[in-house]
C-alpha positions as CSV (number, residue, x, y, z in Angstrom):
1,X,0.0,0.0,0.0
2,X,1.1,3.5,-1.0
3,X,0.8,5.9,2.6
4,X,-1.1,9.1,2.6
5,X,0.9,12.0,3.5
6,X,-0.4,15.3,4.7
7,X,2.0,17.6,4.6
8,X,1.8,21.4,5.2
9,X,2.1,23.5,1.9
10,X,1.0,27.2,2.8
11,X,2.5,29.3,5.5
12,X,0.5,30.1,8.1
13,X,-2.0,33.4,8.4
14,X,-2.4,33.7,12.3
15,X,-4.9,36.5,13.4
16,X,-4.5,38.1,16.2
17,X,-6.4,37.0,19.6
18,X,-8.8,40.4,19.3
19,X,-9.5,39.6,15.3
20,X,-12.8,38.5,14.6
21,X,-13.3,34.6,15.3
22,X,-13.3,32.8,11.7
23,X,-16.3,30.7,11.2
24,X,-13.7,28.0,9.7
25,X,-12.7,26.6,13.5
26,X,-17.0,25.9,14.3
27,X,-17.4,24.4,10.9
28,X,-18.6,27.3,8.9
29,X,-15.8,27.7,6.4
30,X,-17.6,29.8,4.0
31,X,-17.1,30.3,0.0
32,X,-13.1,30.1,0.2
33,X,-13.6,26.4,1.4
34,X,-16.4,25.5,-0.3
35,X,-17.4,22.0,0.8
36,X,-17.7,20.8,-3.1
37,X,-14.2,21.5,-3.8
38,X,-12.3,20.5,-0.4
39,X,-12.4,18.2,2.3
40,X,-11.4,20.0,5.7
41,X,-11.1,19.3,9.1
42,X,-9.9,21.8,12.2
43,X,-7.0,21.0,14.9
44,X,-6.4,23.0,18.1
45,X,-3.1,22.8,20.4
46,X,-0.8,24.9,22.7
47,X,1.3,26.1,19.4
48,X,1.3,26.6,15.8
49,X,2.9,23.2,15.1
50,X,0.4,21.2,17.4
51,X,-2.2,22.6,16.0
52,X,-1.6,21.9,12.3
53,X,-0.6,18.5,13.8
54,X,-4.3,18.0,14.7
55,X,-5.7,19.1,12.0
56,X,-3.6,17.4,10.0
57,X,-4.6,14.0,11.8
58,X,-8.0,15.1,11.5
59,X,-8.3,15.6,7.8
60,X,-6.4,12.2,7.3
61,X,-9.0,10.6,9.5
62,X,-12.6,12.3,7.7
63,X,-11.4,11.0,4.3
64,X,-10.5,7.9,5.6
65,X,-14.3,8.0,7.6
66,X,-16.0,9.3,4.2
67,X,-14.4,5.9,2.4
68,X,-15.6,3.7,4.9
69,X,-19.2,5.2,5.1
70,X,-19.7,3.1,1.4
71,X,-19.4,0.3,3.5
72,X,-21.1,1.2,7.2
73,X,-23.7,3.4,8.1
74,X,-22.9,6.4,9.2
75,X,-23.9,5.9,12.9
76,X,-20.9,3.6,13.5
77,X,-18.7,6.3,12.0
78,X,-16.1,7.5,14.8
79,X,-15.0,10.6,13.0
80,X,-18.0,12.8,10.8
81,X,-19.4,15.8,9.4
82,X,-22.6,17.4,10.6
83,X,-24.7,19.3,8.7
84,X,-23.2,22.4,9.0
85,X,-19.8,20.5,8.2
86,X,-18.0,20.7,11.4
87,X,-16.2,17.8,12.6
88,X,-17.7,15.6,15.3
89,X,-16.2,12.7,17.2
90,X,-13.1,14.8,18.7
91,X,-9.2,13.8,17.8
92,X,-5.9,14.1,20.1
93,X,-3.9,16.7,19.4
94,X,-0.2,15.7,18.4
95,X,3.0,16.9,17.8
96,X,5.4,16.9,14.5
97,X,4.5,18.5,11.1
98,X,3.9,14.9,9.5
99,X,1.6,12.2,9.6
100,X,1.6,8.8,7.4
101,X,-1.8,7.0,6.8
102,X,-2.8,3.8,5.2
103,X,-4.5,4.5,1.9
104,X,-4.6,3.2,-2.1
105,X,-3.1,6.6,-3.4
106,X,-0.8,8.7,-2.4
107,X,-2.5,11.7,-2.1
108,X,-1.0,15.3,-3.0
109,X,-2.3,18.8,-2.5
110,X,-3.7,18.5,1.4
111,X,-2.4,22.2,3.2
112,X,-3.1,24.2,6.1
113,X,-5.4,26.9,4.6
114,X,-5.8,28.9,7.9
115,X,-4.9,29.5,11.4
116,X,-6.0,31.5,14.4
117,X,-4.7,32.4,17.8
118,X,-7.5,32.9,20.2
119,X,-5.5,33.2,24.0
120,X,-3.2,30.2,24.5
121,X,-5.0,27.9,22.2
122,X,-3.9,27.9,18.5
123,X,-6.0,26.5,15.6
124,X,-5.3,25.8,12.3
125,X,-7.7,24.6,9.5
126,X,-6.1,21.8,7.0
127,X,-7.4,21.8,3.4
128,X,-7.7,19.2,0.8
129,X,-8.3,20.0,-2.9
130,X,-10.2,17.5,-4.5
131,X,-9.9,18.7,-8.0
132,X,-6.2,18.4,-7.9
133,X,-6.3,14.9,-6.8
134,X,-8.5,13.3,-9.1
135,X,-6.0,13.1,-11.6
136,X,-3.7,11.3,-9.5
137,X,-7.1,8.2,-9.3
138,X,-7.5,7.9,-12.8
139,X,-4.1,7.9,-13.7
140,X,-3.8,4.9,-11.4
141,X,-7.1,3.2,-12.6
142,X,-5.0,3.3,-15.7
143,X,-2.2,1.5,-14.6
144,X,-4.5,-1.1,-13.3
145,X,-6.2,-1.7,-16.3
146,X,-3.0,-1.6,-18.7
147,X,-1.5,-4.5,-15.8
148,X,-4.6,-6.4,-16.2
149,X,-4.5,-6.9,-19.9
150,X,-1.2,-8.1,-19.6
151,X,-2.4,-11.0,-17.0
152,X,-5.7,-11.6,-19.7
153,X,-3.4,-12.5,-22.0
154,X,-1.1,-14.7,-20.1
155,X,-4.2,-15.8,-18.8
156,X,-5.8,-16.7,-22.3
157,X,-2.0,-18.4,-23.4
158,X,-1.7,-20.4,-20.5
159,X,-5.0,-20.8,-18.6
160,X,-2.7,-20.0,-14.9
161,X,-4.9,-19.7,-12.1
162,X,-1.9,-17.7,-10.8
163,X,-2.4,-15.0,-13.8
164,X,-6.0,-15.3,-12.7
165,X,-5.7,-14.5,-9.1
166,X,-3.4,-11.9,-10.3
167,X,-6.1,-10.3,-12.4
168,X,-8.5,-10.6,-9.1
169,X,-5.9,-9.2,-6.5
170,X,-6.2,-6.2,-9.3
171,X,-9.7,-6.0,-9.6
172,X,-10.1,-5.9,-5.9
173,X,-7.2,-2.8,-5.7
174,X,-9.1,-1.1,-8.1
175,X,-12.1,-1.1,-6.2
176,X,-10.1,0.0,-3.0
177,X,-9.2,2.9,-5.2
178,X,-12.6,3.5,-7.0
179,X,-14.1,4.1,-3.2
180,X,-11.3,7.1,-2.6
181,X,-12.0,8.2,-5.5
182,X,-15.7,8.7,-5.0
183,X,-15.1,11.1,-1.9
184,X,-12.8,13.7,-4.2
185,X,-15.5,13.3,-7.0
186,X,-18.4,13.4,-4.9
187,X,-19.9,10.0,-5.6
188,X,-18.6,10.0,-9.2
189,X,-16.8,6.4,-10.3
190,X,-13.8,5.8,-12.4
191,X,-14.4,3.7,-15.8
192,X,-13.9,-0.2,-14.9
193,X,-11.2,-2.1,-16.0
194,X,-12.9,-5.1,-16.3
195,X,-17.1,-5.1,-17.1
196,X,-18.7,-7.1,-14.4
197,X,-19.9,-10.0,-16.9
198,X,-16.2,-10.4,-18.0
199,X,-15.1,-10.9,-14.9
200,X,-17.3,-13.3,-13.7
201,X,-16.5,-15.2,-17.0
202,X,-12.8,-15.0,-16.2
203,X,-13.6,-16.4,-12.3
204,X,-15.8,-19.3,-13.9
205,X,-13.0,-20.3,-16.1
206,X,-10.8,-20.2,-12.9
207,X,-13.4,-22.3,-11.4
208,X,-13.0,-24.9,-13.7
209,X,-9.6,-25.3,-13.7
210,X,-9.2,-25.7,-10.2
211,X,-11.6,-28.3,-10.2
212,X,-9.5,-30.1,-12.4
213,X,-6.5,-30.5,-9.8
214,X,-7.1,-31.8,-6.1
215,X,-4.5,-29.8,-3.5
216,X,-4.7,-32.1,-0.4
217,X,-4.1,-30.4,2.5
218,X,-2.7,-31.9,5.9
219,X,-2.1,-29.0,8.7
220,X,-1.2,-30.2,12.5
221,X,-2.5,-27.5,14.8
222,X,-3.4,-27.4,18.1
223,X,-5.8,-24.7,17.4
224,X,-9.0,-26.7,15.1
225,X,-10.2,-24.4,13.3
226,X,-6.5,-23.4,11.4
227,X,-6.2,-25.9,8.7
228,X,-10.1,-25.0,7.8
229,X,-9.0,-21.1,7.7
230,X,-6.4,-21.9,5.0
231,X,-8.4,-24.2,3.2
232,X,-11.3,-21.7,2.8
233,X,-8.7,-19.2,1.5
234,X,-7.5,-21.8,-1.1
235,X,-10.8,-22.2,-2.0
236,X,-11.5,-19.1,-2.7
237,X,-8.6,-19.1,-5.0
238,X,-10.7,-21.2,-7.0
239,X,-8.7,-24.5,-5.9
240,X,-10.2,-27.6,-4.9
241,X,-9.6,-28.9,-1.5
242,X,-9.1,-32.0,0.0
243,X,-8.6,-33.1,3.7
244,X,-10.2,-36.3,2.8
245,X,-7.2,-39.0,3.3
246,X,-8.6,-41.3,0.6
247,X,-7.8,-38.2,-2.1
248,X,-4.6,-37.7,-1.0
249,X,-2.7,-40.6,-3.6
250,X,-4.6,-39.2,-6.3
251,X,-4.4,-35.5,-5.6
252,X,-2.1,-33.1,-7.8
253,X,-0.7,-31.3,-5.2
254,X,-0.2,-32.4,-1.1
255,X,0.8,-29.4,1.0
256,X,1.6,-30.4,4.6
257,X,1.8,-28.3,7.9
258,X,2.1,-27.6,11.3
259,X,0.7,-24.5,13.5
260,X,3.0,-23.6,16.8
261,X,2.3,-21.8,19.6
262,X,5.5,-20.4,21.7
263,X,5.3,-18.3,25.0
264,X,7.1,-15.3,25.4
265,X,7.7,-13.2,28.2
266,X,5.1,-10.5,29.1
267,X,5.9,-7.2,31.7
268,X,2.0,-6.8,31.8
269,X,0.1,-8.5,34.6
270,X,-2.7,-10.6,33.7
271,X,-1.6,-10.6,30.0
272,X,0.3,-13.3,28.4
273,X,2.5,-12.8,24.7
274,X,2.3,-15.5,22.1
275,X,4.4,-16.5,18.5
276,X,2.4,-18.6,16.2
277,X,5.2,-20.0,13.9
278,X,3.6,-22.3,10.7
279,X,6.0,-24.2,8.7
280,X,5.4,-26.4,5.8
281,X,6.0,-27.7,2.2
282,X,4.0,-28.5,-0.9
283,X,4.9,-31.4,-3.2
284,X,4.0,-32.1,-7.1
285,X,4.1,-36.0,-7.5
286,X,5.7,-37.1,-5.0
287,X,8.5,-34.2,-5.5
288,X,9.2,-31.1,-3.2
289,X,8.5,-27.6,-5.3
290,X,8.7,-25.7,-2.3
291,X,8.7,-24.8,1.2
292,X,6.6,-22.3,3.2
293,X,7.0,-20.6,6.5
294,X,5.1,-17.9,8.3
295,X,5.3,-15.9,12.3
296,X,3.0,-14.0,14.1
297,X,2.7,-12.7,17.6
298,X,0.4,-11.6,19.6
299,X,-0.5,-10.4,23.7
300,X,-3.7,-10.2,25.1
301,X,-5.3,-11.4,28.4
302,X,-5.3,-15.6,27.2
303,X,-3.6,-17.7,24.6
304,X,-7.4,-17.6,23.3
305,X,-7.3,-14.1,22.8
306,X,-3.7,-14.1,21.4
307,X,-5.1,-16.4,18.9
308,X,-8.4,-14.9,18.0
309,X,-6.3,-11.6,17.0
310,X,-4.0,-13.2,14.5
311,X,-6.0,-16.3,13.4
312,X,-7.3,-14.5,10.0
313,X,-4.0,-12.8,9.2
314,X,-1.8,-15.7,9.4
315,X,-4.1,-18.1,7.5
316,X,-4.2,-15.7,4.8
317,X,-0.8,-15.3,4.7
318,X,-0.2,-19.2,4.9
319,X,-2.5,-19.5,1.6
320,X,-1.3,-16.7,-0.1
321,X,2.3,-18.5,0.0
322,X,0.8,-22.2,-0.7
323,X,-1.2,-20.8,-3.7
324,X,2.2,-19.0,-5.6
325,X,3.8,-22.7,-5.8
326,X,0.2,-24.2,-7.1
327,X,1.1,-23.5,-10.6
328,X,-2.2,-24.4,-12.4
C-alpha cells in the first residue's frame, strides 16, 4: 500500500487574539472552502505546530471516515461531518509536522489553509483539494487496467490460475481505489477495468480449472479451526480442496503443515505474549517444489485471545504462499 501524506504547503496566516473569530474553527468555512471543492477538518493545540498537527490528523482521518461510510452506516462512524460541516467525534492533538496514513493513493495537494490564535489555544484549518487529486485516481485506474490486460493474455496463453488471481488481487485494488476516489468526485466512479460479466466469465474459467486438480491439504494444529482457515482461503482461490485421506494418492498437489504456539515473556500482569510460527512444504508427484513458513505474535489477556487476534491474518498469509507454488 502506498501511505497518505499530509503535509503542510501554505504558510501560516495567524490573526490576532482580538480579530474577529473565523467561522472556519466551528465548521462554517464559508465560500473560500467550499465543501464541493475540499475536504477539511480543524486542529487545536498549545502552538502553531500542534495545531496543524491535529488538523492534519484530522483531515487524514474524515477522508479515511468518508471511504468507509460506502461500507457502514454512518452511525458507527467514529469521525464525521454534521450538517453544517463541522467535525464531530473529537481527535488528540499531536506533535510533528507529518503524519503517514494507510491509503490506495498517495494523495498530494492536502495544506493548512488557515490558522488562528484565540488566548493560548492555536488553531489551524487543514485543506484538501479535490480537483487536484483526481488526476492522481484515474491515472492509477490506468495503470491497473494496462496490468490487467497483460495477466488476460497470459491468462488466455496459459490458462494459470496464478495470472488469474493476479487479475482478481487487481480487480479488488481497483475497487479500493474507486471508493477514494468517489469522496474527491463526490460520488462519481472511475471507468472499470474489467465489465462485471467479463469478470465473472474470467472467475468461472478459474473455477474450472481448479476443479481439475485436487490440493490435499494436511495441517497439524493445536488450534482446530487453522487448517479449515487456509483451506477456505485456497478455496476461494478457485482450488479444490481435500482433507479427505482417501484423495490424498490421487491429488495433484499435497501441502503439509504444522501450526506452533511459543510463550514469550510478558511485563504486563494478567496478559500473556504468544508467536504462532507455521512451517510447511507442498509437493507435485511425489516431489518437493517448495517450502513455506510464516510468524505472528500476539498479547492479550489468554492464549485464546492471542489467537483470535491473528488467526485470519496468518491463515491468509499461509495460503497466499501455498497458492504462488500451485502453478495451475
Amino acid at each position: 500500500m502506498i501511505k497518505l501524506a499530509v503535509v503542510a504547503m501554505t504558510a501560516f496566516s495567524v490573526f490576532a487574539a482580538d480579530s474577529t473569530r473565523p467561522g472556519w474553527i466551528d465548521g462554517k468555512a464559508g465560500p473560500k472552502w467550499d465543501r464541493t471543492r475540499f475536504v477539511t477538518a480543524v486542529g487545536s493545540g498549545r502552538n502553531l505546530e500542534e495545531a496543524s498537527g491535529s488538523a492534519k490528523k484530522a483531515l487524514a482521518e474524515v477522508f479515511r471516515a468518508k471511504v468507509r461510510s460506502k461500507h457502514q452506516s454512518a452511525a458507527s462512524s467514529s469521525l464525521h461531518e454534521n450538517t453544517d460541516g463541522k467535525i464531530e467525534g473529537g481527535t488528540d492533538s499531536i506533535s510533528g509536522s507529518n503524519l503517514e496514513i494507510e491509503t490506495e493513493i498517495e494523495l498530494k495537494g492536502a495544506e493548512i489553509g488557515e490558522s488562528y490564535k484565540d488566548g493560548d489555544t492555536y488553531y489551524a484549518l487543514s485543506v484538501l483539494d479535490k480537483l487536484k487529486v483526481r488526476g492522481v485516481y484515474s491515472r492509477e485506474a490506468m495503470k491497473i487496467k494496462s496490468a490487467i490486460t497483460s495477466k488476460l493474455e497470459q491468462f488466455g496463453r496459459s490458462g494459470s490460475l496464478a495470472a488469474g488471481n493476479g487479475i482478481v488481487s487487481l480487480m479488488a485494488r481497483f475497487d479500493a481505489i474507486n471508493d477514494e476516489f468517489s469522496v474527491v468526485a463526490d460520488g462519481g466512479a472511475l471507468p472499470p477495468p474489467m465489465s462485471s460479466a467479463d469478470f465473472e466469465a474470467l472467475k468461472a474459467k478459474m473455477r474450472d480449472i481448479g476443479m481439475k486438480h485436487v490440493l490435499f491439504i494436511d495441517i497439524v494444529s493445536a488450534e482446530d479451526d487453522f487448517g479449515p482457515a487456509v483451506a477456505a482461503c485456497l478455496t476461494e482461490k478457485s482450488l479444490k480442496v481435500s482433507t479427505d485421506p482417501e484423495e490424498k494418492q490421487t491429488a495433484a498437489y499435497v501441502a503439509k503443515g504444522r501450526l506452533v504456539a511459543k510463550d514469550l515473556p510478558m511485563n504486563v500482569e494478567g496478559w500473556v505474549k504468544v508467536q504462532y510460527l507455521f512451517s510447511g512444504s507442498i509437493m507435485k508427484k511425489q516431489k518437493s517444489i517448495g517450502r513455506v513458513s510464516a510468524k505472528k505474535t500476539s498479547s492479550g489477556r489468554s492464549k485464546q485471545m492471542c489467537y483470535e487476534k491473528i488467526k485470519e491474518s496468518l491463515a491468509v498469509e499461509v495460503c497466499e504462499k501455498l497458492s504462488k507454488l500451485v502453478s495451475l
